[in-house]
N, C-alpha and C positions, 0 to 999 in steps of 0.2 A: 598645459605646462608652459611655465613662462620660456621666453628667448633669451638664448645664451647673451650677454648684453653686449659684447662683440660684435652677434648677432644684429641688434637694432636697427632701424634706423637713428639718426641725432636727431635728439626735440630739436625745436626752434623757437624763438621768443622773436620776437619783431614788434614794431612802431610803424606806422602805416598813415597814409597820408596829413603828414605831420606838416605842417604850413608855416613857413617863414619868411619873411623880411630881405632881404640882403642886395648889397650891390655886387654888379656881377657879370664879365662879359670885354668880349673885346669889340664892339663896335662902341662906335662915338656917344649913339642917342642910349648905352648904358651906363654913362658913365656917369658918375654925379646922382644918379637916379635909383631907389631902390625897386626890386620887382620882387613878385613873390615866386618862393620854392616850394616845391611840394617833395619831402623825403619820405620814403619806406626803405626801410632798415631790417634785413632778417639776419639773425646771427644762428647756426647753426652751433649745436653747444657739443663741447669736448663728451666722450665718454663717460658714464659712471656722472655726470651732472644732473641732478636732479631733484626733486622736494624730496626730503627725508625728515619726516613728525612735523615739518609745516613749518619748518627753520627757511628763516630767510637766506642765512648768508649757504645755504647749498647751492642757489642755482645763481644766474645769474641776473641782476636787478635792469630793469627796463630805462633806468636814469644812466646807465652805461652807454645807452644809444640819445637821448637828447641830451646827455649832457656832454657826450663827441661831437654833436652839431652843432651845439651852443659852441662849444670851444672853438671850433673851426673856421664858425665864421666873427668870432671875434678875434681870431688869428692875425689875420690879413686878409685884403683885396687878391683874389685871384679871377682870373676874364678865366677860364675852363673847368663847366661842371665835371670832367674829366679830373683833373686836379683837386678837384673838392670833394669825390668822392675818393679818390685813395686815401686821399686824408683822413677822412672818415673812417672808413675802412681799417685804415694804420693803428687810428687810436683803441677802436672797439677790440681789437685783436690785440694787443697789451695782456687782456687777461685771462689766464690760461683755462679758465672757463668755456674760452670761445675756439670753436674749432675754424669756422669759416663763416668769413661775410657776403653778403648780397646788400649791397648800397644801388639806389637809384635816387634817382635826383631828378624834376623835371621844369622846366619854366614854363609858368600859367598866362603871363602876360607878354608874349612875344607874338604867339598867331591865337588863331580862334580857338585851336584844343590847347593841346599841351607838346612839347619838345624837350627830349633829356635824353640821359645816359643811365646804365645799370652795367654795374660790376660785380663780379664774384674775385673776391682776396681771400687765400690763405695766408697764417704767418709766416710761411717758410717764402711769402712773395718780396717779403720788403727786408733791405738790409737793416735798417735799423727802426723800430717799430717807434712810433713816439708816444711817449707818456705825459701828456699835460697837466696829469694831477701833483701837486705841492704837496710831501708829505708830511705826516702831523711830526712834531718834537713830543716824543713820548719819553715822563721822567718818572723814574719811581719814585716815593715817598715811604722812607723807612719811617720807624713809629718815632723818632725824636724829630720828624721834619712836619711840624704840624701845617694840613691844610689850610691859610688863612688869605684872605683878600689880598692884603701885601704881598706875601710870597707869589700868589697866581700874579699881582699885576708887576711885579719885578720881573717873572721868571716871561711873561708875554711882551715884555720891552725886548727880549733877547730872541722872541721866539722869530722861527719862517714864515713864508705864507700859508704854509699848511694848518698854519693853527697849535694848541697847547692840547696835551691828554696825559691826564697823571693814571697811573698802578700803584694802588696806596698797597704798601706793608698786610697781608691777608691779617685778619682776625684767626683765634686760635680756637676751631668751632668743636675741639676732640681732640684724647692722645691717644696715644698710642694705637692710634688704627694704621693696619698695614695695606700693601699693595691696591688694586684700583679703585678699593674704598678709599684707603686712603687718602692717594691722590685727588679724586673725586674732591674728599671734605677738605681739601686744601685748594683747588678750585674755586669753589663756592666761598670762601675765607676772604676771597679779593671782593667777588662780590658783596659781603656783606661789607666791608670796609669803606667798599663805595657808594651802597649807601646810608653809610654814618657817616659818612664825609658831604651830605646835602644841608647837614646841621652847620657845618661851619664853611661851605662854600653853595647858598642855596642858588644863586644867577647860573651853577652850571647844569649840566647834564650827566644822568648816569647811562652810559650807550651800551649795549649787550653786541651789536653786530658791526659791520661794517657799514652798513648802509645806517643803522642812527650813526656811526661816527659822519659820515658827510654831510646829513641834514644838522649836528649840531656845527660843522665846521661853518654850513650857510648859516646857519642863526648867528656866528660870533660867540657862540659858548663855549668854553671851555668845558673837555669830557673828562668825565672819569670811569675807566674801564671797569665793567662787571664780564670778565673772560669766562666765566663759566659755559656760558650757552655757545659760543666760538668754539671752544673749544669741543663740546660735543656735538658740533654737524664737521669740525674737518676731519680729512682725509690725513693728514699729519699732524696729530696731539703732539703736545710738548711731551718729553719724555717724564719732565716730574714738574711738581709744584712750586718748585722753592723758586724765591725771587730772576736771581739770574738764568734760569733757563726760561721763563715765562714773558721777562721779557726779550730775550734774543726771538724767541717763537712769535709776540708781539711783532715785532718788527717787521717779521714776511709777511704775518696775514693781515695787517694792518699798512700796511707800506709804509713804516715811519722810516721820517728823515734823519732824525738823531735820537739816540738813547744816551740817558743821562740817571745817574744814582744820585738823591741826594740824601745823605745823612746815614746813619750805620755807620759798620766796620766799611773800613776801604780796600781791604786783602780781597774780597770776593770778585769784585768785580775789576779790580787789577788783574786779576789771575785769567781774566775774560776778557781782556781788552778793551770794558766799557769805562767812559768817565765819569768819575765821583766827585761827589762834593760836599764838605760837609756843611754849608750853609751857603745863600746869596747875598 
């Protein structure tokens, strides 16, 4: 009989002698000088996290811990692996995926073995956690705002650094189907929209997860959301299909930085506090 999940122990995902670069240190002969680190990274993952049908965005992605390191040490100069491992630790723990950290840190080139520090963080350790990620500007595209080169290179003159990700208008894949069929075919409607929209924007990306959303954010591509598959690995589905509540539910599981409507009626998303427009 399986363990009440309460029960469990927490999986773990870790990164393990990971070797890096960096300056670092408060005596004199480290200044100016880079030596190398060696990090292992365990993250202890929240309850109920886990592979479910071999969907990625259920657990938590391993680019979560080198890309907290990456970030960290292109942050700033700090003399204390002490210091760099909260850091670390701070950022991993952002996401609610992660129950508790275990950071170690060790300098390879100071004696003959190796010298560092290892910490165990919860989030309830630090007042205010820090999030280094830029979130994407996610806009929808009603069906009179056609996809086209212009439009994407206007609307990424305006954009953050997080990058551009459009939610085109669903396709109309069925009627009159009720309740979580429904839904369901109204899910899969954005997906197919997004990709018919490779025809007239082919430079971008169609992303299904969260993690292709970051690898298209590094390539410089702009995405276009296929929400279906998102949708059924969370833990909180959107309550319905229709445009504004999919993307307000976009915006938590995606971390976008702004939402924006273009084209349509303008009542709906008035009525929701989001901003419209009906052209750029």
């Amino acid at each position: 009989m399986d363990q009440p999940q309460a029960a469990r122990a927490a999986d773990t995902i870790f990164v393990r002698d990971y070797v890096c670069e960096a300056e670092i240190g408060v005596f004199q002969t480290e200044r100016g000088v880079k030596q190398r680190l060696r990090f292992s990274v365990d993250i202890a993952l929240a309850p109920g996290v886990a592979a479910i049908d071999d969907a990625v965005d259920t657990i938590l992605s391993y680019d979560v811990i080198t890309d907290a390191i990456a970030a960290e040490l292109r942050r700033a100069r700090v003399d204390l692996l002490e210091t760099l491992a909260e850091r670390i630790a701070a950022r991993v723990l952002v996401s609610p995926k992660a129950k508790a950290a275990t950071v170690r840190i060790e300098k390879l080139d100071r004696i003959a073995g190796a010298l560092g520090v290892e910490i165990r963080r919860e989030p309830g350790d630090f007042d205010a956690p820090v999030d280094g990620r830029p979130g994407v500007d996610l806009v929808f595209l009603a069906p009179d705002a056609l996809l086209t080169p212009a439009l994407v290179a206007a609307l990424q003159r305006e954009a953050g650094p997080g990058g551009l990700a459009f939610l085109l208008a669903p396709m109309a894949l069925s009627h009159g189907v009720a309740g979580t069929e429904g839904q369901r075919i109204g899910e899969l409607g954005y997906d197919a929209a997004a990709w018919a929209g490779a025809a007239r924007l082919p430079a971008g990306a169609v992303v299904s997860s969260v993690v292709a959303l970051g690898w298209a954010r590094k390539a410089g591509k702009t995405a276009r959301i296929a929400p279906a598959r998102l949708v059924a690995g969370a833990y909180d589905p959107p309550a319905a299909a229709d445009p504004v509540t999919m993307l307000l539910w976009l915006q938590g599981a995606l971390g976008a930085a702004t939402l924006t409507a273009l084209g349509g009626p303008a009542a709906p998303w008035a009525a929701a506090g989001l901003p419209h427009r009906s052209e750029v």
